[in-house]
N, C-alpha and C positions, 0 to 999 in steps of 0.2 A: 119312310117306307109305307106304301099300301097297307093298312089295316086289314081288310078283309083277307089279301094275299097271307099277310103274317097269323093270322088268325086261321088261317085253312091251312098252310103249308105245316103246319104241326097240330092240328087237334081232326076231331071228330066231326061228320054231323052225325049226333047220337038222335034217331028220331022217336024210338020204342025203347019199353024196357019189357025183360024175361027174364027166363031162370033157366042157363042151362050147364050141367056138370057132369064131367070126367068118371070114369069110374076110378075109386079109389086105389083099386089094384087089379093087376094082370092076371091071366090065371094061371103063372104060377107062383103066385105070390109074393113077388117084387114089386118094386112100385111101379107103376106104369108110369111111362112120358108122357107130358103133355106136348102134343105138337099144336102147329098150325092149320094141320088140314084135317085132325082129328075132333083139336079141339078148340082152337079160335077162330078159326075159319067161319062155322056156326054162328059165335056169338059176332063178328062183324056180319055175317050175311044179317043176320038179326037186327043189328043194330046201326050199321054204320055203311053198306055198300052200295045202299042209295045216293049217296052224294061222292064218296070215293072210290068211283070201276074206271077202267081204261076207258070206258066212255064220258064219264063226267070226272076228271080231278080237279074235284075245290081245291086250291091251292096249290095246283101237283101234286098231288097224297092219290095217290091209289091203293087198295089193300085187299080188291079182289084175287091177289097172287101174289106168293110169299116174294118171289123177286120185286114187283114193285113195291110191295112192304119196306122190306130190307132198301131198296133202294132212296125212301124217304120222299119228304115236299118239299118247296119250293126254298127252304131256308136248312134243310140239312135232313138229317138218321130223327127218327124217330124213337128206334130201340134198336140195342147193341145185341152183339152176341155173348158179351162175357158177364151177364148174370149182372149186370149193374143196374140194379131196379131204382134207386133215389136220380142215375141218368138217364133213366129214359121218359122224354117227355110226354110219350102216352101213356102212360100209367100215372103222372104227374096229373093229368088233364083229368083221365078217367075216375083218378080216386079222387079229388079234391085238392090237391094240393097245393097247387096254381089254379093263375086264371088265364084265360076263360073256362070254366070248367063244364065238361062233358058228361051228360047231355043237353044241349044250354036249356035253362026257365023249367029243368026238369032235375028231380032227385038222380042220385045216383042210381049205375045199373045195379041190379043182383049182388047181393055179396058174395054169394057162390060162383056167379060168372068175375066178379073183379080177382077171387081165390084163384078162380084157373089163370086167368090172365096174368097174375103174380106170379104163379107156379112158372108159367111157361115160359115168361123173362127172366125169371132168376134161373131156371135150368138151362138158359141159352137158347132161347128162339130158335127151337128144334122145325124145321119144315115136315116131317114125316117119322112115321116109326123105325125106317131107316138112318135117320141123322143121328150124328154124333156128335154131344159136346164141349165146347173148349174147355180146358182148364181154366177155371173164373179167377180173374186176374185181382189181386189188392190194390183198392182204390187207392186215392190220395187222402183221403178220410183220417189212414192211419198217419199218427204225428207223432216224431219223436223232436220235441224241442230242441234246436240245434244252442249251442254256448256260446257263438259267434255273437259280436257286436256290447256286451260290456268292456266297460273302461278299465284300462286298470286303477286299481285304488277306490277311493272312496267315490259314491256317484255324484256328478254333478249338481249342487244347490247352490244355489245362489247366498253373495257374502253382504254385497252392499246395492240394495237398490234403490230407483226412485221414489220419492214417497209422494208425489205433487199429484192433483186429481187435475186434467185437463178440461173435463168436462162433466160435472156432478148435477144430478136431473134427481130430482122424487123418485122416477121407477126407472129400471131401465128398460131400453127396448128388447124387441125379441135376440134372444139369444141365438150368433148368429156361428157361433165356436167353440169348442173346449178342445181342448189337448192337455193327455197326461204323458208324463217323461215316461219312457220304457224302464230307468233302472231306479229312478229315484223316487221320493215320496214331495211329488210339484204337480200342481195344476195350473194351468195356463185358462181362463176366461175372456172370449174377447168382449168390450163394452164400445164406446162411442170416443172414438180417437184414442183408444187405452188398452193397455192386454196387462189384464190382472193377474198376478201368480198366490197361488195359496198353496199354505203347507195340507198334505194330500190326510195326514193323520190326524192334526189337529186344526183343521179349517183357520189356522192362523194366516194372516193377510202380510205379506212377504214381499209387495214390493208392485210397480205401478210403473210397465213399459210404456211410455209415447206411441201414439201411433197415428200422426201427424195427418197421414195421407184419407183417414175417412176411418172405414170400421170393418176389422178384420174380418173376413168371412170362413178363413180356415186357419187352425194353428196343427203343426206339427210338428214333433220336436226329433232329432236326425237321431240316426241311428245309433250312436253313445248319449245321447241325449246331452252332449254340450252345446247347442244351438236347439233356439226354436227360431222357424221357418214360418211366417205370419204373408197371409195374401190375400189382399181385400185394394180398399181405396172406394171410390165414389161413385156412383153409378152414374152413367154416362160422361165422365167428365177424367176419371183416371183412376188407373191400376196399376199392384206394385207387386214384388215379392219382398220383403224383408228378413233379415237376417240377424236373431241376437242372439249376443253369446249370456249363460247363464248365469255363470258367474256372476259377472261383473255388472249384467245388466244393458250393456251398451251395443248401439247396431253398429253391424259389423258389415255390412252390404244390403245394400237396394238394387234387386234386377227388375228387367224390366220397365216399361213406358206405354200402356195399355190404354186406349182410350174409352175403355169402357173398368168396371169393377172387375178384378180377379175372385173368382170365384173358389181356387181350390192351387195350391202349390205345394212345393214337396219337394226334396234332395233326395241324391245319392247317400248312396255308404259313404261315400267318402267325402261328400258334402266339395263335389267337385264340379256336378252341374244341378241346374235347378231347372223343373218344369213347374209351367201354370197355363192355365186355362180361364174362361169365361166368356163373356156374350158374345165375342168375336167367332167363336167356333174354331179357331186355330188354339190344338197344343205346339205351343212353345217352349224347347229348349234353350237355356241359353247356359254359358261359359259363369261359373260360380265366382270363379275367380278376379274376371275380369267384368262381368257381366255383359259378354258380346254373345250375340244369337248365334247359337248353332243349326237349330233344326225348327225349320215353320210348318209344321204336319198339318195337311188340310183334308180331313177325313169326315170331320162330324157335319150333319144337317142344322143343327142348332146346337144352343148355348152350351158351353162344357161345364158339366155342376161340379165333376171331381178328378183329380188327377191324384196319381199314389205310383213312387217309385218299389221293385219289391227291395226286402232286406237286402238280399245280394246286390243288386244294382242292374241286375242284366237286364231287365224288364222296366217301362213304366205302362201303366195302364189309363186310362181318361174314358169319361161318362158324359153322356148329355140327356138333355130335357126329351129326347126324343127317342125315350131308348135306348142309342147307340153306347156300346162297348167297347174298347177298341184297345187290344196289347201289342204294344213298339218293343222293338228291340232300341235298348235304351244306348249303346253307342254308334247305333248307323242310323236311328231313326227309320228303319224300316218295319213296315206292318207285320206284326207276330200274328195275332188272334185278331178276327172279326167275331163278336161272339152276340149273338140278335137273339137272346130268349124272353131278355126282359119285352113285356107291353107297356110300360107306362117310363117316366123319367126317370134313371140312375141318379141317385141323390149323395151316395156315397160308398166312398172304396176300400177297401182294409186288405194287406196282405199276410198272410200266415206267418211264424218265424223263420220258417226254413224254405219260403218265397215258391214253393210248387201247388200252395193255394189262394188264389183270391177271392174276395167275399164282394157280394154287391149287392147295393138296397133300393129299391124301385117302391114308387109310387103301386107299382103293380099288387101290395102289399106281398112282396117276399124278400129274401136274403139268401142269391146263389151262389154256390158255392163251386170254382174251375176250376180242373185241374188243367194247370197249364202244361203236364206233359201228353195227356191224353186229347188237349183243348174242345171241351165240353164240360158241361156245367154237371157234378156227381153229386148234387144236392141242393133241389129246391126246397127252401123254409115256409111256411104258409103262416106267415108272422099272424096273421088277422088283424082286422081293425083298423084296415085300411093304409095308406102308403106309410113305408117305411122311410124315415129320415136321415138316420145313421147307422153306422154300422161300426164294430170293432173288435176287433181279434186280441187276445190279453197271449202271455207266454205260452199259457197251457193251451195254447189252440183255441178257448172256450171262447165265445163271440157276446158283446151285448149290443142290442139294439135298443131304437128311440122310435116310435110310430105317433101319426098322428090321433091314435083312439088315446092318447096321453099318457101310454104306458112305456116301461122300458123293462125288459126279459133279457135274462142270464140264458145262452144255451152250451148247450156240453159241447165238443171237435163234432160231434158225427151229426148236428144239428137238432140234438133232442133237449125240451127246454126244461133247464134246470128251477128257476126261479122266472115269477112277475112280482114286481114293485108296486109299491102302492102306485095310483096314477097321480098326476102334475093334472093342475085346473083346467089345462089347455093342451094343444098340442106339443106333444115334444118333436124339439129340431136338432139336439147335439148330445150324443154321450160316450164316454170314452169308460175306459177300467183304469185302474192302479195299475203301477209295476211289478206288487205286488199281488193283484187279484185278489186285496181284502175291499174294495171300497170301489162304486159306479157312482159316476160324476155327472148331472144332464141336466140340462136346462130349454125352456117350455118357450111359448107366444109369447107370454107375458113377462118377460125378462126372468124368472124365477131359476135359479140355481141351487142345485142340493149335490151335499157328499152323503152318500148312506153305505151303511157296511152292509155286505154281502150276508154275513153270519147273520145279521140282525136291521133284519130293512125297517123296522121302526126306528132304528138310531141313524139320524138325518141332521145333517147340520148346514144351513144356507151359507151359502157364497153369494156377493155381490158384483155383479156384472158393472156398475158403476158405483164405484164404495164412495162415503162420503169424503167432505175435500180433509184437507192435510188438518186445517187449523180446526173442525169438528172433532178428528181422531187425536187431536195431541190433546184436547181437553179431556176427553176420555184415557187416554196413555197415562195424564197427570192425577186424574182421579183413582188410577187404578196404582198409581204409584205411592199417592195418598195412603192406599190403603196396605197398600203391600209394608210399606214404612209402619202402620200400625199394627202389623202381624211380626215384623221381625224384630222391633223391641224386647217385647218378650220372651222372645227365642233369642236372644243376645243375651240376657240378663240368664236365663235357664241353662246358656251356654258358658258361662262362666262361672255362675254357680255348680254346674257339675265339674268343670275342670278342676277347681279348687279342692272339691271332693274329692279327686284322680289324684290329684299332685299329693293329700296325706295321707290317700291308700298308698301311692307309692313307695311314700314316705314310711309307711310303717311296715309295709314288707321289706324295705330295703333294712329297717334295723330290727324285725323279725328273721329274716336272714342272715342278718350279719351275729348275732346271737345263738342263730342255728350252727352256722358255719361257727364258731367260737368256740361252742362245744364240743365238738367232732373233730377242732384241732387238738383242744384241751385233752381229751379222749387219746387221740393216736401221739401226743407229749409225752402222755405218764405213759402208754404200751412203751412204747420207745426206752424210758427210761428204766421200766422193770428189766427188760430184756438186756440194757445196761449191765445193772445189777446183779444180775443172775450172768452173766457174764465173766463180767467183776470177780464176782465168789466162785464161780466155777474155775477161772485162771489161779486163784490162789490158794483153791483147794490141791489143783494141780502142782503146785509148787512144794507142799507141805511134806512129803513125803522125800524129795530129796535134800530138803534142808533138818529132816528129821534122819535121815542116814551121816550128813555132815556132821550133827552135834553126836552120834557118835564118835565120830574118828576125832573130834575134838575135846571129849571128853576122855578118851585112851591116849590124846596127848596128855591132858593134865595127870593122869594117875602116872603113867611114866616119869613124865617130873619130877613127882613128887617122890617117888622110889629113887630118883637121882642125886636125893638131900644128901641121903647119908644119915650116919650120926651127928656130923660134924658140917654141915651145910653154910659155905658159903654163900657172901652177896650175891653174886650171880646168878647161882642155881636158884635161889629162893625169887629173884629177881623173874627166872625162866620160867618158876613153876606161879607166879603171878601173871603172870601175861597169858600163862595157858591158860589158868583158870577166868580172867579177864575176857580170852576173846568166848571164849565154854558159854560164859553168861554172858553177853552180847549175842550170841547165835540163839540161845533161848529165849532172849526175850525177844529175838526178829518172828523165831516162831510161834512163841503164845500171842505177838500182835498180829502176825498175820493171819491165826485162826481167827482170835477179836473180829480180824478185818472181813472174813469171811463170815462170819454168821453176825455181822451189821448189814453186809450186802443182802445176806437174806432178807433177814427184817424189813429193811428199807425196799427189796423189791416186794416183800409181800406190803408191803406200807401202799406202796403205788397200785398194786394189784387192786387192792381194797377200794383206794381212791379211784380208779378208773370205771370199780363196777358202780358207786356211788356219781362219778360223770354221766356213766351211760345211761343214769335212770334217768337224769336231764334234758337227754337228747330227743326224747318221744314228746316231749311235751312242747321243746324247742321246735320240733319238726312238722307240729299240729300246728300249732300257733302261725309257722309261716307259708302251711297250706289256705290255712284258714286265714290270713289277710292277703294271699295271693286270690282265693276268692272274693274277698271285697275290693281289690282293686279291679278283676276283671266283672265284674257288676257295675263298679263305678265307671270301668270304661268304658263299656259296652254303652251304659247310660250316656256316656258324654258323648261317645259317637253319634248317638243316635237324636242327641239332640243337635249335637254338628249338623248330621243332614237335615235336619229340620231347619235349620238357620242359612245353609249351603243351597238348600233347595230355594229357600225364600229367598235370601242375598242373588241366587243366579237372576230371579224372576225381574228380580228388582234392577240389576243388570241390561238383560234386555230390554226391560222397560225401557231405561235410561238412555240406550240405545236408540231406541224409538222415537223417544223426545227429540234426540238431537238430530235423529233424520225428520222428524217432522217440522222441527222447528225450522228446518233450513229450508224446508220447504215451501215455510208458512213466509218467509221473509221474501 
């Protein structure tokens, strides 16, 4: 595209600056509108109608009338009517925020005159004090993160990778990719025939994909994040898209036969088809499955830097060196969006979660932001510091970029910037965010790689784009297992000497309890036994009073007897009056024992009484006792545990280590 044309069809010639302003309010004290013939009209006659009237349109841009205003230049609307001032491109130019910025080799106009100018786009490009206007519609800006696209279960990480270094250099070369998984804590690094994965929390080195055909130039991993999608190869000689699954480590599809480098590739939702792009200038779709071409798009003038499916799938979008934009409807392959705001090369692409925005990073130094229902850009970034490299959109909307002044900046959804990072020595080319939005990942010219927290961007830990070979790191693995082995001794040794400890604290509560318990049986023995007793005495005191009625009627038989002698008493009678007297005294003595019986049962219940309250005094002492080594067992346990996890911790360490050996070893062989 015509520079000058692109360059005129949206901006200004600003030739002058002035000052000139609205009155504050009306007189009847409302606010007054700002229109265009009241009050911008002026400041374009002022500034800009020298180059933009129906007789001269640089660009096609005229703005000596609100119609051809409204009507736009030679690439599209300059400003809206529904108050979207971060989309309209004159105010973009006018304030600074883009380039080329207006008025060229010259400060900005007036702040007073940019005030009105503000005013008048956000109240809706009112033409006269008669206009009325629109209800200002909610951009795309606003974001609610949609919950589509995790897996179910645990996120994908990888269980067994390769451990073999293909190609091990002193430094590596410029870092030419990074990719972070959307749900899991993985970094993906591309190096020289190799795509490195690192654990995203603890910069631990997890594993060394092949990557046969040359050097990756984009990594991205699909929308569950079980496959990373790698597209590179060799320049001028061949291009690939690749396909590994995470787990297991291993490719799972090569698409593509590209006689030049692939520069930028990417799947579906549904990892159903794959597009890539590069110096050929053709995006290519092809069949995921099978790997047969479905769609050969011939749109762009030059090379395609980047291509990016959105979450949903409906869309894929692609960028080139020359500017060009371009959104396909991702299953007919027909043109969606032509979108021509950037001036310099698209260098990379990012889609929002809920795929109605896309992000894009130009050489132009900014990062635009399109809503793909509105299709226009609702937010240009003025990153500074000249082209922007990378781009990337995290869950919460929030974007970080990579520019070449060597810095990389956190910014919030609405494109206002949260954080700058320390800078890298050299130009930054690649950076992504976490799954989680704790940790930005990016690497510079000079191969250099860093994870640093968000919370705390002094805390930096390098990654190696080319790590050393197998047989370097298993000597390192064995030295650290060296030492791990002289750390868990002593925690072996501290873990059995407390257990020992646990096993007699248990032991002595168990016969602290059982002592306790002893008592409190012995205790509820003897109650049982008094209430016996008193029982006992009570049934036989009951009984005393009718066996106390009987030894009368048994004593009125003896005396009758005995008046039956006579004078003259025979055997018989004497015989009769012995038996009565015999059973008389056998009935008394049932009743003087049974009283005996009764006031022993007292006794013996007070006997137990006694006894019980002398039990009970034993019980408090018993009960102390076995609170009191119920306390030193849970100290001793507590100790034992805690040396457990100190042993548990170190045994796990020493584990993976172990681990590691036997992947490097097999690797070293």
């Amino acid at each position: 595209m015509n520079f000058f044309r692109l360059l005129a069809a949206t901006t200004f010639g600003l030739c002058s600056t002035g000052v000139m302003a609205a009155d504050a309010k009306s007189t009847d004290g409302a606010p007054a509108k700002v229109t265009y013939e009241d009050d911008v009209k002026p400041i374009f006659r002022q500034h800009c109608m020298t180059c933009h009237n129906q007789s001269d349109k640089r660009g096609g841009l005229a703005i000596d009338s609100y119609a051809a205003l409204m009507e736009g230049g030679g690439s599209g609307e300059v400003v809206y009517d529904d108050g979207d001032i971060d989309a309209s491109r004159l105010w973009q130019l006018v304030n600074h925020d883009d380039t080329p910025v207006m008025p060229p080799e010259q400060p900005k106009i007036a702040a007073e005159q940019l005030a009105i100018l503000k005013s008048w786009i956000e109240g809706g490009v009112l033409e006269n004090s008669g206009s009325k206007a629109k209800a200002k519609k909610k951009n795309a800006l606003a974001f609610a993160a949609p919950s589509t696209g995790k897996p179910d279960g645990p996120p994908p990480m990888p269980a067994a990778l390769p451990q073999k270094v293909p190609v091990a250099t002193e430094r590596a070369s410029a870092v030419t990719a990074i990719g972070a998984s959307p749900w899991a804590p993985l970094i993906a690094v591309a190096g020289q025939k190799q795509i490195v994965l690192y654990h995203a929390e603890t910069a631990e080195l997890l594993g060394i994909l092949p990557f046969d055909e040359g050097i990756a130039q984009s990594l991205r991993f699909s929308r569950d994040g079980r496959y990373l999608i790698a597209g590179g190869g060799e320049h001028s000689v061949r291009g690939i898209a690749a396909v590994y699954e995470i787990e297991k480590g291993s490719r799972v599809a090569t698409v593509g036969d590209e006689y030049d480098v692939v520069f930028d590739a990417d799947c579906n939702d549904k990892l159903s088809r794959i597009a890539l792009g590069g110096p050929q200038k053709m995006l290519r779709i092809f069949d995921a499955t099978d790997g047969s071409l479905l769609f050969d798009l011939k749109k762009h003038t030059d090379w395609i830097y980047s291509v990016a499916f959105s979450p949903d799938g409906v869309l894929v979008a692609s960028a080139d060196r020359s500017g060009g934009l371009v959104v396909w409807e991702a299953d007919t392959g027909r043109q969606f969006l032509d979108l021509t705001d950037h001036k310099g090369a698209v260098n990379s692409l990012s889609w929002r979660d809920d795929s109605n925005v896309l992000a894009s990073a130009s050489d132009d130094g900014t990062v635009k932001l399109w809503d793909m229902i509105a299709g226009k850009a609702i937010k240009s970034i003025n990153v500074g510091g000249g082209a922007v490299m990378a781009v990337r959109f995290d869950h919460k909307g929030q974007l970080v970029t990579a520019s070449k002044d060597h810095k990389v900046r956190l910014w919030d959804p609405s494109g206002n910037k949260i954080q700058e990072f320390p800078p890298m020595s050299e130009a930054v080319l690649e950076a992504a965010i976490t799954h989680d939005s704790s940790h930005v990942v990016y690497g510079d010219w000079t191969g250099t790689v860093q994870l640093t927290s968000i919370s705390d961007p002094k805390a930096t830990k390098p990654l190696a784009a080319n790590p050393p070979p197998a047989a370097e790191r298993l000597k390192a693995v064995e030295q650290t297992l060296a030492s791990i082995r002289t750390q868990l001794e002593p925690l072996a040794k501290s873990q059995q000497d407390f257990k020992a400890k646990l096993d007699a604290a248990e032991k002595s509560l168990a016969e602290a309890d059982a002592a306790h318990k002893a008592a409190l049986a012995a205790i509820q023995q003897s109650q049982a036994k008094e209430k016996t007793l008193r029982e006992q005495a009570t049934q036989l005191n009951a009984k005393l009073p009718g066996m106390v009625a009987t030894s009368r009627d048994l004593h009125d038989a003896v005396i009758a007897a005995r008046l039956s002698l006579g004078d003259a008493p025979d055997a018989a009678k004497i015989e009769s009056v012995a038996a009565a007297e015999t059973n008389l005294a056998n009935h008394l003595t049932q009743i003087a024992q049974a009283r005996r019986d009764a006031v022993n049962r007292i006794a013996q219940a007070e006997a137990e009484k006694k006894r019980t309250s002398e039990l009970t005094t034993k019980v408090k002492p018993a009960e102390e006792q076995t609170a009191q080594k119920r306390g030193e067992m849970e100290t001793a346990k507590k100790a034992f545990e805690q040396a457990k996890q100190a042993h548990d911790a170190v045994a796990a360490q020493m584990s993976e280590q172990e681990k590691k050996k036997q992947a490097l070893a097999a690797a070293v062989q």
